[in-house]
N, C-alpha and C positions, 0 to 999 in steps of 0.2 A: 605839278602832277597831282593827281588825285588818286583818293579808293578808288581800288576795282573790285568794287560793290557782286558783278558779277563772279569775279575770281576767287574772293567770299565764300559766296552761298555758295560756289562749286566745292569748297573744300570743308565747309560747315556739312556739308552733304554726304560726302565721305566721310568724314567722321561720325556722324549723327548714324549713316548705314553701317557704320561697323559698331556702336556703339550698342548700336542696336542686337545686332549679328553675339555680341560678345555676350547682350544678358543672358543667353541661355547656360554662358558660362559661368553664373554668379552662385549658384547653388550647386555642384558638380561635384563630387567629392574628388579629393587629390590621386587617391587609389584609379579610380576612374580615368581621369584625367589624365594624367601618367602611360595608362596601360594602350592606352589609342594616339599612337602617331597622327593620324590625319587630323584628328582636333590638336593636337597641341602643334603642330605646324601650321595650320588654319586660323588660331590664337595668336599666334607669334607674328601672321602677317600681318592680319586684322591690326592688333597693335603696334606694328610695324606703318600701317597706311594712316592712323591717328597721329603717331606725333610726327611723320612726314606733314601732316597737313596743319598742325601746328607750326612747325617750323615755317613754311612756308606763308604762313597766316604773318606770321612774326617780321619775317626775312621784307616781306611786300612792303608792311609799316613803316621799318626803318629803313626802307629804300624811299617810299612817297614822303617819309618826312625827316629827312634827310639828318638823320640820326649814323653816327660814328659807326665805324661797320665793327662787325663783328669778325670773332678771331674763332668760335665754334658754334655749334648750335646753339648748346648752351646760353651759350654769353648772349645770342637773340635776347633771351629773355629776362636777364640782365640788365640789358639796354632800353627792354621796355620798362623796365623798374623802374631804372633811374629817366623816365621822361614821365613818368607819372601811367602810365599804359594799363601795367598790373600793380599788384602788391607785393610784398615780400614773401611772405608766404606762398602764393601761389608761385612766385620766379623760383624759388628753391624746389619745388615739387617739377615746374615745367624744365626747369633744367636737367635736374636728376632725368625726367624720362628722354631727354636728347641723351643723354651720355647712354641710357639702359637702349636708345634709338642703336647707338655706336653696337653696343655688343651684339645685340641682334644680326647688324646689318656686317659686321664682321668680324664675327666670333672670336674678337678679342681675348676673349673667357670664355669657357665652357660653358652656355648658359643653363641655368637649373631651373628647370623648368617647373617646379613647384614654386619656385620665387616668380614666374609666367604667370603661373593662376592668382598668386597669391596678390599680385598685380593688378588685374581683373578685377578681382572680388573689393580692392582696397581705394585703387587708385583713382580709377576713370572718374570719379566725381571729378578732381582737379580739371580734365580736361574739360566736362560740364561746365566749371563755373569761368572759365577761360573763355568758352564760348558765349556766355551771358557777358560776362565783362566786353569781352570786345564787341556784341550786338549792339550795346550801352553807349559805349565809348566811340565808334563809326558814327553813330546817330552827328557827333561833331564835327569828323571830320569833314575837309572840304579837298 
């Protein structure tokens, strides 16, 4: 089996349009940002559909190259560590946002939604250079 080159860009896409979406949230002050429900629910999904589509960037990988399955999302990128995929650094930040995926997705904890923005403004690079990495790294696969 091979990349799905097309499955890809469909989810480089959604990422890249919420990425987009979120920079208006880079310079926002927290007061602000706080006081308006609809942006910070609108944030939370936005960032809720990027590491989905991480995830699922990651999940495709070690299914087409038939990589040890994973026990969480987390551990996806983990897995792409240890095959050479990402770097360390980058797996500890992509991990962390599966687990920060988890709370989101079922409000495990209360989430704080200043730690949301602060998210935003700090993070999303990680997911950028994720996506450069693996533009890179596709170019070999077969």
């Amino acid at each position: 089996m091979q990349i799905d080159k097309d499955l890809f860009q469909d989810k480089i896409d959604v990422i890249e349009k919420n990425l987009k979406f979120l920079d208006e949230y880079k310079d926002i002050e927290i007061e602000k940002f706080l006081d308006n429900y609809k942006d910070v629910q609108a944030v939370k999904y936005s960032l809720f559909e990027i590491i989905e589509s991480c995830i699922d960037i990651a999940s495709h990988i070690i299914s087409v190259k038939g990589f040890e399955r994973a026990e969480s999302y987390a551990d996806m990128f983990e897995i792409l560590k240890k095959n050479k995929i990402i770097d360390t650094e980058l797996t500890r930040k992509l991990s962390d946002m599966a687990r920060f995926r988890n709370i989101l997705v079922h409000s495990y904890a209360k989430v704080d939604n200043s730690k949301v923005l602060t998210f935003v403004k700090e993070e999303l690079i990680d997911v950028e250079n994720f996506i450069k990495e693996l533009l890179e790294i596709t170019k070999n696969f077969n």
